[in-house]
Steps between C-alpha positions, in 0.01 A plus 500: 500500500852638499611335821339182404761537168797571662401217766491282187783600368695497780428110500568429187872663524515311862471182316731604186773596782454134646546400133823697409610381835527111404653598147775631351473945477624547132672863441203729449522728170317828398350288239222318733378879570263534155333171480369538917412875471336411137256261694485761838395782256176328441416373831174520703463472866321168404700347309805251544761618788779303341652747245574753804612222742765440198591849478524511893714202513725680181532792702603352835758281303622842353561664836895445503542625137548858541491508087194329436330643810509861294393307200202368661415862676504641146295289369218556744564861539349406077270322604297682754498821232404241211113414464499152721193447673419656819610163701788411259646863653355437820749182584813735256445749740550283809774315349669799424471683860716213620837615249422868391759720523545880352497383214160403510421843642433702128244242419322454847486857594256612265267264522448596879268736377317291231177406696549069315833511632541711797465238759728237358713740390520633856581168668794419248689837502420554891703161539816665350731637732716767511392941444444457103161298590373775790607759204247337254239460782509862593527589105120331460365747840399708280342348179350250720134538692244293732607211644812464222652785676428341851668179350814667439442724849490146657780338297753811579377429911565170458904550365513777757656694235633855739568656179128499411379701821506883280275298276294403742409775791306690240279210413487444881301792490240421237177577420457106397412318804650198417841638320584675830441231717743295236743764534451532895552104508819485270663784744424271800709186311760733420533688884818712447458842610385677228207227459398586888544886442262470188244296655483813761507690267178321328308401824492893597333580183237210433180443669243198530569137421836579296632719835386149693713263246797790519502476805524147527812497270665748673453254821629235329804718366606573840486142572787463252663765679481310834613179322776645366626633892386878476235440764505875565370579143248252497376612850456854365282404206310290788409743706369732195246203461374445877365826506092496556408635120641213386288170392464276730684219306810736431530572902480150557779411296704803584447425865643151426756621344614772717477230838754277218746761475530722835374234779426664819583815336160452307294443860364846508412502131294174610355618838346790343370243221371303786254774615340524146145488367635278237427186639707267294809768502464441861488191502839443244670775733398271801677187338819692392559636831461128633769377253732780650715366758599705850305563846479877412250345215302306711471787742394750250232213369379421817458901578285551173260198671277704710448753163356223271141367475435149565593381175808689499604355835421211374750495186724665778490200737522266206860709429667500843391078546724465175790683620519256846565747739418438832499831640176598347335230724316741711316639188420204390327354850331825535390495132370098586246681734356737208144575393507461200541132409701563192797680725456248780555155233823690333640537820412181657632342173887723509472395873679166391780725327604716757285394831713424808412299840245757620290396152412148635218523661363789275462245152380175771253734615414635138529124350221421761312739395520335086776707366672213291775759450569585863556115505817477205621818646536303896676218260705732303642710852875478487740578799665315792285607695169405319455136665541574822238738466297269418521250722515782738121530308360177548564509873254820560257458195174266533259426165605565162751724559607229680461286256640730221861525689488153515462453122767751429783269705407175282487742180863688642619145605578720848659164660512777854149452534551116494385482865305769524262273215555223750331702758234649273387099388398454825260764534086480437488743201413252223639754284811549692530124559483379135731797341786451778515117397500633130818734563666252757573308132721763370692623780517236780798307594677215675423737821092435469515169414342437883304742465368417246485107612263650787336653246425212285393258790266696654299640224149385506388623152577270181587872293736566876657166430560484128690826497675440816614181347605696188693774661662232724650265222585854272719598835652168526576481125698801524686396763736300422562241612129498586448529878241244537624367865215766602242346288617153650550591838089601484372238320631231779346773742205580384241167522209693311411332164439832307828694673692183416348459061617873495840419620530216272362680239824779576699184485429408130517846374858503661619187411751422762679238517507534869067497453501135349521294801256673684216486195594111468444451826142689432440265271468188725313780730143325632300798388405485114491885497882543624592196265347706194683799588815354528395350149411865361792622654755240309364578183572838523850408519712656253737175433444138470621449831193342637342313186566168685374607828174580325478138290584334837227634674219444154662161531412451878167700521174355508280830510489591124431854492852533666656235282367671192628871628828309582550362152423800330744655756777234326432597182534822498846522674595228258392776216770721624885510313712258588774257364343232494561268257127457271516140598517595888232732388293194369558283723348743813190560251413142476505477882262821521302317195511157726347733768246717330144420546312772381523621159590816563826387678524273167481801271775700683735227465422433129579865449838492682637205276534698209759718637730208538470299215655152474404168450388410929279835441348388144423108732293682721266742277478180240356280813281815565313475218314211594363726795161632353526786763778625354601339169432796276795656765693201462502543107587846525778414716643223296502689152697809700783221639501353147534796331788646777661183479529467123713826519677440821 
């Protein structure tokens, strides 16, 4: 309920600052004190927020006026001590913890002891700086009990108030559970040397849960110490905590700490942490020595291998792939070959981190064998000499390894195995067959471009052909320009009607200029197949370049399945961007329209008039609409134009 009212109020004086911002700030006086805290005095959390959004906004407006600033700070140092309600003090309190000064101090001070008061009084008087305010703190110590006297514990912590340390190493110490782990807390925040010598002091005396939360603070006093430079000191206190009696949580953090401040001073501290029982302090000792750099790390980490159980070598493996040194390569291909499978994944896994050439064939042959992570790791290997290793591979592997190495090039983009993919097409292994075309798309060049030509023209399988076609054109695209005089020089050799529809088909994907005369010339071919290829191959073209070979021939045909797939050809390179003028635009339309039989062809030209809206497009859908095959198209078509055209 409290937040919710300071929420509110916080709105309400959001919206008054907005207010006072678009009119004129009078002088504020003394005088508009009464009347606000007179209303405040009898508030309730429910009712209206406005009368302390006023006194907010009088406050704020007060800030640079020293002299009424003191005014207003006596008047609520009255009115906290007067009989308000509970919430009228609440909000005086918090008003006042933002401009208290010592002279607030005589009132504030004993009401930190006053169990309707203590907390509020606590958060005003711990917001005044300077040693009067620890003085009145440490004054209450002693009047004050249960979790008042932990407030103020907390609140001296918080200021880190060094004078208060006497006062607190006794309480450090007692009996109360929860006052010494105040005290042990606020000697943490503070962290000069008589803070860490009393927490000593205090962990060597208490036992149980408060000896755990001592020893916790004393940690995170020596972390102030290392903050602060004196790595030494906070090192010490470290290496009190790492020792076996201590809970596990406490060596954990120590350890931590201690690998923070010495480095590979600390590896012998975590090598003997390593060899624990204490399965996640092993574990946190493994990952600190991993995040210290040095080979005489990685040595002593790889010498503790052989010591662990498999799920110790396991967090150990994990470790040395993160650091990325290659010279533990040998453990981890002889790990790849463990019994256990937990030992053998980890290392087949860091494999990819710090493997060298001699790992190839160990993750193809483990990827063969359904290890999805032996497969990232061959596509994660790094070094010059990683590719040629493969390839090297490919040329002495059969099956899936085979096929596995073959994967990793397209994955790698190895362009040195370009060739040896070329080679690897051309062999009987479906498997091998099908995954060399796959990675020929990612790393071949201008140099297999006849290669893979041969490829293309003598593949008997429709699969063979359609991704020999697609690997072909991806090639050619790349090159640039593309080096389609290979594709030509084929086509006019090779008579076969399929060889010669997978050429053309190469052709269209390309879309060389140098291509065009050739796939006219297919067009007036006698053999409808060829002549429908060369149409399929136009229409892939990726500029209007053709459009009027394709109405020429739609014109000219008389078979009219072709003269359909021509048309529909025409219209969709006239779809593409251009700068055409709309009534160019139109004017090509009606001729398709002129042309189209079929309804469907009708429809697809309806549809393209809207995206060039003038008055030659708006004649055509209009005379549409007496087509009963399409005039609910033609309507469509006619209200888009109108509609474009009205705001053109």
């Amino acid at each position: 309920m409290m937040k919710r009212a300071i929420r509110l109020v916080m709105v309400a004086a959001a919206t008054l600052t907005l207010w006072a911002q678009v009119s004129p700030k009078p002088e504020r006086t003394a005088d508009e004190m009464d009347p606000l805290l007179a209303k405040i005095a009898t508030y309730g959390f429910e009712q209206s927020r406005i009368p302390l959004a006023q006194f907010t906004m009088f406050v704020q407006d007060s800030l640079t006026n020293p002299a009424l600033l003191k005014q207003i700070e006596a008047r609520l140092d009255q009115f906290v001590a007067s009989d308000a309600t509970p919430a009228g003090k609440d909000f005086a309190f918090r008003e006042l913890s933002l401009i208290a000064t010592d002279a607030s101090l005589p009132v504030l001070t004993p009401m930190l002891t006053q169990p309707a008061t203590a907390e509020m009084a606590r958060y005003a008087l711990s917001k005044i700086p300077g040693p009067a305010a620890d003085e009145a703190l440490r004054s209450s110590l002693a009047k004050a009990t249960g979790n008042t006297k932990v407030g103020i514990i907390n609140s001296l912590g918080q200021r880190r108030s060094a004078s208060s340390v006497p006062a607190l190493v006794p309480l450090a110490a007692s009996s109360d559970g929860a006052v010494a782990e105040a005290a042990a807390a606020a000697l943490a925040q503070i962290a000069d040397r008589p803070s860490l010598d009393a927490l000593a002091a205090a962990r060597a005396k208490a036992t149980g849960l408060v000896k755990q939360r001592i020893d916790e603070e004393y940690a995170q006093c020596a972390g102030q110490f290392a903050a602060r430079g004196d790595k030494t000191t906070a090192a010490r206190v470290y290496r009190q905590l790492i020792v076996p009696q201590e809970p596990q949580m406490v060596r954990i953090v120590a350890l931590g700490g201690l690998a923070a401040a010495e480095g590979t001073a600390a590896v012998p501290a975590l090598v003997a942490e390593v060899e624990s029982k204490d399965l996640k302090a092993q574990a946190a000792a493994i990952r600190l020595l991993g995040g210290i750099p040095g080979p005489e790390v990685t040595a002593a980490m790889v010498k503790e291998y052989p010591k662990l159980p498999p799920a110790g070598q396991v967090r150990l493996l994990s470790a040395l792939a993160d650091r990325g040194d290659t010279s533990v390569g040998s453990l981890f291909l002889n790990a790849a070959k463990d019994a256990n499978p937990d030992v053998q994944a980890s290392a087949i896994a860091g494999l990819g981190k710090v493997g060298d050439r001699s790992s190839v064939l160990v993750l193809a042959e483990a990827a063969a064998n359904g290890q999805a992570a032996a497969r990232t790791s061959l596509y994660d290997l790094r070094g010059p000499a990683i590719d040629d290793a493969i390839v090297s591979a490919i040329g002495t592997s059969s099956g899936k390894v085979k096929v596995e190495l073959i994967m990793a090039t397209g994955e790698r983009g190895s362009t040195a195995a370009a060739d040896a993919l070329v080679k690897a097409v051309q062999e009987q292994d479906p498997d091998v067959h099908r995954e060399a075309l796959k990675a020929l798309k990612n790393v071949a060049g201008p140099a297999q471009v006849p290669g893979l030509v041969d490829i293309l023209v003598n593949a008997t399988a429709a699969a063979d052909r359609r991704d020999a076609s697609q690997t072909l054109a991806l090639v050619l695209k790349r090159s640039q320009p593309p080096q389609i005089g290979a594709v030509l020089a084929a086509y006019q050799k090779n008579t076969a009607a399929q060889a010669r529809l997978s050429l053309m088909e190469v052709m269209g994907q390309t879309s060389s200029k140098q291509a065009l005369p050739v796939l006219r010339d297919a067009l007036k071919d006698p053999t409808a197949e060829i002549r429908r290829g060369a149409i399929l191959a136009l229409t892939d073209w990726a500029d209007a370049a053709p459009m009027q070979d394709l109405m020429d021939f739609a014109k000219g045909t008389a078979n009219q399945s072709l003269q359909v797939l021509a048309l529909r050809g025409y219209l969709k390179l006239l779809a593409l961007p251009s700068q055409r003028p709309d009534t160019e635009s139109a004017r090509l339309l009606g001729e398709a329209m002129t042309l189209a039989k079929q309804p469907a062809e009708k429809r697809q030209v309806l549809a393209l008039l809207g995206n060039y809206p003038c008055k030659e497009t708006l004649d055509i859908a209009q005379a549409a609409v007496a087509d009963e095959s399409v005039a609910k198209e033609a309507r469509a078509a006619v209200d888009k134009i109108n509609s474009l055209v009205k705001y053109k």
